[in-house]
Each structure stands twice: as C-alpha cells, then as structure tokens.
NUZA-418396 format. One record per residue (C-alpha): residue in one letter; z, x, y negated. Coordinates in steps of 0.2 Angstrom, whole numbers, plus 5000, padded with zeros to 4 digits. Example, Ala and Ser with C-alpha at 12.3 -4.5 7.8 and 13.67 -1.06 7.14 Angstrom:
2
A503950625022S503650685005
# end
This chain:
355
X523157214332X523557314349X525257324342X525657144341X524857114358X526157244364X527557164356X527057004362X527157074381X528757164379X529557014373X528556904386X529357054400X531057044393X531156874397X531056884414X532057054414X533857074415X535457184406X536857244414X538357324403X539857414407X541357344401X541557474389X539857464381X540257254380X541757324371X541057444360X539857324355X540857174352X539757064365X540656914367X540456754379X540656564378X540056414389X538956274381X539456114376X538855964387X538255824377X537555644380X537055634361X535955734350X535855704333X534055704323X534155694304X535055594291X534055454284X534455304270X534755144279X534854964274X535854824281X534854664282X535054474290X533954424304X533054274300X533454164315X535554194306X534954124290X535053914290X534653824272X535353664268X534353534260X534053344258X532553264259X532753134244X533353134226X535053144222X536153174211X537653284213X539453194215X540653324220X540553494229X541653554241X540953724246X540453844236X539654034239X540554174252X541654004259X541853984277X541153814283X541153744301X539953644309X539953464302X541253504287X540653434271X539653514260X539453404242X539353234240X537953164233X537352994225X535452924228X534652754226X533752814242X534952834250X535552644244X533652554247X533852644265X535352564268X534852414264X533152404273X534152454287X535552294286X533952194284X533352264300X534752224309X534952054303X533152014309X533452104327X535151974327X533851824324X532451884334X533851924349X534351744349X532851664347X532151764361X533851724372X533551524367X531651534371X531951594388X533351474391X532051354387X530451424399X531751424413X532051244412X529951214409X530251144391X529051254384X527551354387X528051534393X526751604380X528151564366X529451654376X528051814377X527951804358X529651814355X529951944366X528652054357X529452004340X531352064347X530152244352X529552254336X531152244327X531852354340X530752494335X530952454317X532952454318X532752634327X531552684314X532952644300X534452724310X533252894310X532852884291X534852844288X535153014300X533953104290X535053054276X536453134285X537352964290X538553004303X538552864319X540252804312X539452764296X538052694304X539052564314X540252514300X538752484290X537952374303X539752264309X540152274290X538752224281X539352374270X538452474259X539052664254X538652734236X538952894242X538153004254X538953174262X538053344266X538753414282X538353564286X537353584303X538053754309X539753884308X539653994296X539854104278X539054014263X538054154257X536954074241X537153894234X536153814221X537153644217X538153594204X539053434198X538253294189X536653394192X534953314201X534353384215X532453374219X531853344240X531653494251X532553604239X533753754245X535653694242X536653804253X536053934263X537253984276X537354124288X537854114306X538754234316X537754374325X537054544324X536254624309X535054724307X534954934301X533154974295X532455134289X530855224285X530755374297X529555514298X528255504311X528555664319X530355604323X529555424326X528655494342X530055554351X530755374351X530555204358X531055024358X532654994366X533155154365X535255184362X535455294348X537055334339X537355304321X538455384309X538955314293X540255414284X541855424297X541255264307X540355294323X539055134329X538255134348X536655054345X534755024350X533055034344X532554854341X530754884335X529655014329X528054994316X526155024326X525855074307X526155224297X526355234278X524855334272X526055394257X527555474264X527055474284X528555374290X528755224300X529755074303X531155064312X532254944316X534054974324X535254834331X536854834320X538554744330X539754614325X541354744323X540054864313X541254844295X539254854284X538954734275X537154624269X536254724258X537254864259X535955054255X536655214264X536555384272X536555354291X536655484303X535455444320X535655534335X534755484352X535455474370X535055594377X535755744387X535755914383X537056064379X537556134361X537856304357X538256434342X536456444332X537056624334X536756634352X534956584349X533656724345X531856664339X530256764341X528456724343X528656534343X530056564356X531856534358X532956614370X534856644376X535656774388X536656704402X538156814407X538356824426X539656964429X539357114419X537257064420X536356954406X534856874409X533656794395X533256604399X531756534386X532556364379X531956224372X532956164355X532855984352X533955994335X534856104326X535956124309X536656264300X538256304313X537356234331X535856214339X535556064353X534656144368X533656034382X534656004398X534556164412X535556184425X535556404421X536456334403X538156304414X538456484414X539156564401X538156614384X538156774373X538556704355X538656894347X537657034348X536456954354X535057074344X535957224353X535557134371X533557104365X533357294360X534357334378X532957244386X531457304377X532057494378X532157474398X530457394399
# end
C-alpha cells in the first residue's frame, strides 16, 4: 500500500517538474518533437443512422366522394407541380353537385329580379315595403346557398374557370380533375384506371421540397455531452455534411442505454429516404489533435511534455476522443508549443529519477 501512495506522489511531482536534455542525449535517445494540430471539430464514434421525411414535407392527396378512376396522369417518383393534374376521375357526386349548383344559380337569377322589380315597385308606393323585405331575405338565402354549392364544387376540386363556364353555360362536366395542391415528387400512389376509389382514401402522397432528417440511437454517455442545436459534423463514407442537433429524447431506452437523437439533413446532402448507414459524428468544438504516441496514461491521468528549448515540461490533459493513430485533447493555450511524440517513457523515468 505505502508503495502505491509513493508512486502516486511521484507521478503527482513529476507533473509539476521539469526535464532539461542536452542535444546529445535528445539524440541518443531519438526524442523527437512536433506541434498539435488545431481543430474546430472532434469526432465521437460512428453510429448507424436512418434518413427519414419530416411530417410537415409529406402531403396526401385524396377526394372526398366516390369515384371512379378515368385516367391517370402521374404516377410514383414523377415530378408534379402545383395544380398539374393528377387523374381524372368520374363521380355521380360530382354530377348531383353540379347540378344542385345550376339549380342554385337559377334560383339566385329569379330571386335577383324579383327583388330588383319589388323595389322598383316600393319606390313608386305600389306596394307594401314588407314584400320588398321578403324578397330581399329570399335573394340572402340563396346567396348563401349559391356560396355554399361553389364550396362543395371546390371541394370537388372545380377550378374557378370551371365553375363560371358551368354557371354562363348551363354545362355540366362528366369528368372531374385531381390537382395536386403543392410542388413536388410523387413518392406512393394508390390509383389505378377503371378502379373505384372510396372518400378520404390516400391517392397520392407527395413530398415537398425541404430538409430531411438523420436519426440515430446514441449511447447516453455520449448523449450528455450534447445539446439541441448543437452543429455537429457528419461523415458518410467520402461525403462530409455540416449539420445540427434537431432534438434529443428526455427518455432513455432501458435495454441498450441509448437515446434519441435527431440531426438536420440539408437539401444538397445526396441521402436518400430510408436509406440505413454508418455515420460518423463529430461535434463543434475546439480542441488540438496529437500522435496517441505523445500521450502517456497513469493513474487515471493523461499527460504530454511541452518542449521549450532544450527543457520539457509535463502538462495534465484532458482527452475528449481518441482512435487508434490520434487522440483529441481539450483546448489549452500550453498545447501551442511543440509536443514530444517519442520517447516519451524515457522523459517520465527522467522525471521520477530527479524527484
């Protein structure tokens, strides 16, 4: 036991103790020299990653009648932009609300006139003013039930054009088109020709232009070192993405102690939907890289020796990451200097021998 307290204080000693070699014995001893790397980025681990579709990018295509399937003019992985059509499609709805709507608008064309000619009328005192109120309240209530029939005909998807030939016309379309409301890839369609369609049921779905999603399970004891919004590098293969930290779970997963993390993917990242693989994360953050050799470890401490003339001096570090060839230190100023990166177990027994 006393001989590991003494160990300990040696080492703690020879921390705050200092080297100095001849050029000869540097030489003898092959001690070389070389200066950190300053970084802006350290890498954690490599994790398996999926690339998903926000919600809010994700639009579905339906009709809210019975129809029947007449032709199709887009069909899955198409571009389609907003208003282009979709399918056409046959309904008797879409006839009955047509025709509702004609008889509407005849009845507001009689009610208007009648209205006009019962006013003309009170003017001159022929009649009794309460027949003009009553057909001014008729004129309202087919108003409201002409605007009530133009809504249901726009829920059919009937265009204003359509809407105004059917009214000057009188004519009545068999056919009804399915535009599609916004720009984008048709991702998954289900509609084919001569086929019925039920109401409310998922035609096209169609994605939108934006930013994806990375997500990933990620062990807690990396978890804890970051935070929303935080940038983050990630590596996929050759490609580099600059990123941030969209959101990460309040909840752990009692099996495998992870949690969930969810990283911002960019329009020009070349991943597609779906897509599983190996993503490399590093975190913003600065700090300085230097050969793993350079690094000595003992009791729960990691040090380096700075080179100032012929004199080294050992400097406790902090190591944030490392891999087989490097180690990624925490930011001090003292790492500017030059670093040992061989020998260094010759400069420790230098140390403890003169303490």
């Amino acid at each position: 036991m006393k001989k590991i307290i003494m160990a300990q204080i040696v080492f703690a000693l020879s921390l705050t103790a200092d080297v100095t070699l001849t050029p000869q014995e540097e030489k003898s001893w092959q001690i070389q020299s070389a200066k950190a790397k300053e970084v802006t980025y350290v890498p954690l681990d490599t994790y398996m990653m999926q690339v998903t579709t926000p919600p809010t990018l994700l639009h579905t295509i339906s009709v809210p009648y019975e129809a029947q399937v007449v032709q199709l003019h887009k069909t899955e992985f198409e571009h389609a932009k907003k208003g282009e059509v979709l399918a056409t499609l046959s309904s008797q709805n879409w006839i009955e609300a047509q025709k509702e709507a004609i008889d509407t608008w005849i009845e507001l064309s009689y009610s208007k006139d009648e209205a006009n000619r019962r006013s003309q009328l009170c003017k001159e005192e022929i009649i009794a003013q309460k027949e003009c109120f009553v057909a001014d309240e008729e004129m309202k209530r087919d108003t409201i039930k002409l605007q009530a029939a133009k809504a249901l005909l726009r829920s059919y998807g009937a265009t204003d054009e359509v809407m105004q030939k059917l009214f000057n016309e009188l004519t009545i379309f068999s056919n009804i088109e399915l535009r599609s409301s916004v720009k984008g890839v048709v991702l998954q369609t289900d509609i084919q020709v001569g086929k019925n369609i039920s109401p409310s049921s998922a035609l096209f779905v169609i994605k939108t232009e934006g930013e994806n999603w990375l997500e990933a399970d990620i062990p807690q004891a990396v978890v804890k070192t970051l935070q929303p919004s935080q940038e983050v590098i990630l590596r996929v293969g050759k490609d580099e993405i600059k990123s941030k930290i969209l959101l990460i779970s309040p909840t752990l997963h009692p099996l495998n102690q992870t949690r969930y993390v969810r990283f911002v993917l960019p329009k020009d990242a070349n991943l597609l939907a779906g897509l599983r693989t190996k993503v490399e994360l590093s975190v913003a953050k600065r700090a300085f890289v230097i050969d793993k050799k350079a690094l000595i470890r003992q009791d729960n401490e990691s040090i380096v020796f700075i080179k100032k003339g012929q004199t080294y001096s050992a400097l406790r570090v902090d190591v944030l990451a490392e891999n087989r060839e490097v180690c990624y230190l925490e930011y001090k100023e003292e790492l500017k200097e030059p670093i040992a990166v061989t020998a260094t177990s010759i400069l420790q027994n230098r140390l403890n021998e003169e303490k």
